[in-house]
N, C-alpha and C positions, 0 to 999 in steps of 0.2 A: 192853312198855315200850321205850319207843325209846334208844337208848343214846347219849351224848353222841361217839361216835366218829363217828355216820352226820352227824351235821351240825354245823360250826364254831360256836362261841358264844361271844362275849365280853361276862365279865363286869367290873364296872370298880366306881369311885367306892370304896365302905366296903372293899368285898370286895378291893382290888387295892391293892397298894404304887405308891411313886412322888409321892404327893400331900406338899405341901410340912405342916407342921404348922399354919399359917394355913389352909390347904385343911380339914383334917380336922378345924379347930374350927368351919368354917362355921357351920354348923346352930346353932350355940350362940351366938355371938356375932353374925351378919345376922337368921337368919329366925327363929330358934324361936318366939322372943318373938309375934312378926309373923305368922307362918305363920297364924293361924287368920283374922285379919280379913284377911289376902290371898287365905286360898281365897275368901272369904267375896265379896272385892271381882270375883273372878275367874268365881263364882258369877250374881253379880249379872250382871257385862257378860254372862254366857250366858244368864240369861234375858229380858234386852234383844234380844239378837241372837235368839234363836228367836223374841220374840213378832212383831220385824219382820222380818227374812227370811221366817218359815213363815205369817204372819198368822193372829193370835191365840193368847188367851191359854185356850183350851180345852182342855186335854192331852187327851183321849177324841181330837179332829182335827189336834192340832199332834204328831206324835212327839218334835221336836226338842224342843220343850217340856216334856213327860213325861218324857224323861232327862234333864233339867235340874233339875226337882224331886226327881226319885227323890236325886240329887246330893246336892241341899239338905238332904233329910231325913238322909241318912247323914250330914251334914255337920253335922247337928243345927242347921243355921239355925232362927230364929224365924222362925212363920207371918209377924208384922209385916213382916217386912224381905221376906222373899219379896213379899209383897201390894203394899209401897211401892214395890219393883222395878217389879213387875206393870205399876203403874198407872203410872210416869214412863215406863215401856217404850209403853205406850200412846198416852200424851199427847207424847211425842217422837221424833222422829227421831235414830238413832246412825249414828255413820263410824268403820269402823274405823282405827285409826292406830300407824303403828311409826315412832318414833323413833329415829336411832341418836348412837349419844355413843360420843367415844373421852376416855377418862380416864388417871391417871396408870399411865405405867409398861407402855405398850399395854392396859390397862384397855379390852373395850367393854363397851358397854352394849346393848340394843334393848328397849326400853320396846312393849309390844304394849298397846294400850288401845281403848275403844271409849266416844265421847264424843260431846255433841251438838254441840261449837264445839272444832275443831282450832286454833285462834289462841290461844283463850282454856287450854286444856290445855298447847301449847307452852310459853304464857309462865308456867303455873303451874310446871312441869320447870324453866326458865328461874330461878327465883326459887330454888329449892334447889341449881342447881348453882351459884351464886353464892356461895352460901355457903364454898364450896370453890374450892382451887385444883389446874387442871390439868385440867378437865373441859371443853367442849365439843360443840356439835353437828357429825356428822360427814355429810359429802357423800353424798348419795343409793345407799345400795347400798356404800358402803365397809364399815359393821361388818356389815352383814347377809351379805354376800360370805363371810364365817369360820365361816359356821353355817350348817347344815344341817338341813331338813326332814323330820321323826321325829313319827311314829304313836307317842303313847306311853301306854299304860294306867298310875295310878295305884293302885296297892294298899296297904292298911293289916295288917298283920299282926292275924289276928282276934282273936288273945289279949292285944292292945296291949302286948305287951312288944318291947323292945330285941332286934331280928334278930341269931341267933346262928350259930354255923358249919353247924348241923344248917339249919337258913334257907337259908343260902346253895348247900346242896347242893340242896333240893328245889327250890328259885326255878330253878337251873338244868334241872333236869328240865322244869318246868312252860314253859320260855323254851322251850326247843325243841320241846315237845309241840304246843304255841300257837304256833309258827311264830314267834316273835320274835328277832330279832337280837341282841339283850342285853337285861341285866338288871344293875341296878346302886339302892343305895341311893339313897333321897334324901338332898339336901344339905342339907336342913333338917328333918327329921323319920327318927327312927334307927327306928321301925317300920313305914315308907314304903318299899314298892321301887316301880321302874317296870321295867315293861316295854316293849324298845323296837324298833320296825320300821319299813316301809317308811308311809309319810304314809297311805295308804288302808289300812295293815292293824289299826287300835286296835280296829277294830270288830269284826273275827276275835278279836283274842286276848283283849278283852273278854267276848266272848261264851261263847269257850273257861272262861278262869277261872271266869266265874258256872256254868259247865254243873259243872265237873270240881273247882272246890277252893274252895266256898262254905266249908267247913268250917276254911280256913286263910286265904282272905283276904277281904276288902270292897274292891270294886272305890269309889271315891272321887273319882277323875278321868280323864279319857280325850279324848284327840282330837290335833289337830297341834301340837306343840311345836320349836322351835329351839337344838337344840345345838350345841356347839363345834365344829370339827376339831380345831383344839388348843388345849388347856389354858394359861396363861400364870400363872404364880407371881407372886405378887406379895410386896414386904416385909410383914413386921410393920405400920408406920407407913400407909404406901399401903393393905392391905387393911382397916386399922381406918376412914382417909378413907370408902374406896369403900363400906365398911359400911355406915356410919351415912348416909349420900346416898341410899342403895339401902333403908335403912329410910322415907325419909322419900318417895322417889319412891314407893312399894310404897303408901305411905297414900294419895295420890291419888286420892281419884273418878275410878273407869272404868279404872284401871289392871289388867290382867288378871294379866299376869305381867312378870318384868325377866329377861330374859334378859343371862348374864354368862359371860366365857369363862377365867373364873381357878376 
């Protein structure tokens, strides 16, 4: 067993102090609710993008395709919505597109989507940030500038319950076994960890976990994601706004994921 002395590891989010109490209701109050038709939405733009990048919809010929379903199914998607995917994935062309918004209180935002009309998607964002004040679109490369690009595996705890201290110690074992750089709870789902490394490494530590700890997690999502460098607290008032905007951008056709730095 490799011992946590021979290689640094940070663990952060549930597992680490410092987070303001607006931080540690996240999960409860933005996504819980939401979390499932956003994997769902996140789902879909992936088998968009495999049927067009790898061309077709064959999984036996497309790989990227095959783990996109394997996803689905863990994700307990309906065949319907798979198949509807399928076939608009077929009959159209997608671009992918990242938005960036700077909102109240240094609030950002980066909207990552994949859509067939970038005009007509802007002005849909456009229409909810409206609703609010203190939101805007931000200059090319301003909020994407504060995040940084992480290889990150999603895991479900296999027993579906609430990660406990005994969790926390083996997530760290398994982090450094798998080569990952941290390991930290999700912020919307308390039997959710990720694990997290360099942009090209999901696919290592992905393949690690299915090999070595089938018994304790389900792998659920995996590939490149956008984190902070720093965190940014925000008020009570201000994170209840940014909430409810980030619920309703999250509903969006083609929205993958909302990347936030609070």
């Amino acid at each position: 067993m490799i011992t946590s002395q021979t290689r640094p590891l940070h663990l952060s989010a549930a597992f680490s102090a410092g987070h303001s109490k607006w931080q540690n209701i996240k999960h409860t109050k933005m996504a819980k609710d939401q979390a499932k038709s956003q994997l769902y939405n996140r789902l879909i733009s992936r088998i968009k993008s495999a049927v067009n990048k790898q061309g077709g919809s064959d999984p036996h010929l497309n790989k990227d395709f095959a783990d996109v379903l394997d996803m689905c199914r863990k994700a307990n998607m309906p065949n319907t919505t798979i198949d509807k995917a399928v076939k608009r994935a077929v009959e159209k062309r997608y671009v992918e597109v990242k938005l960036e918004i700077i909102g109240p209180e240094n609030s950002l935002l980066v909207i990552d989507a994949e859509v067939d009309n970038r005009n007509y998607f802007k002005n849909e964002v456009r229409k909810v940030l409206k609703k609010y004040v203190g939101f805007g679109f931000a200059n090319e490369g301003r909020a994407l500038s504060q995040f940084s690009e992480k290889g990150v595996v999603r895991v479900r705890n296999a027993a579906g319950t609430p990660l406990t201290e005994a969790d926390q110690e083996a997530a760290e074992e398994v982090a450094i076994e798998a080569d990952a750089e941290e390991v930290r709870q999700a912020d919307d789902d308390e039997t959710v960890l990720l694990f997290i490394g360099e942009p090209t490494s999901y696919t290592k530590v992905k393949a690690f976990i299915e090999a070595n700890c089938a018994d304790r997690y389900v792998v659920v999502e995996n590939g490149v994601e956008l984190l902070p460098y720093v965190r940014t607290e925000l008020s009570e008032e201000t994170f209840n706004t940014v909430a409810e905007a980030l619920g309703q951008i999250g509903e969006l056709e083609g929205v993958n994921r909302v990347y936030t730095n609070f």
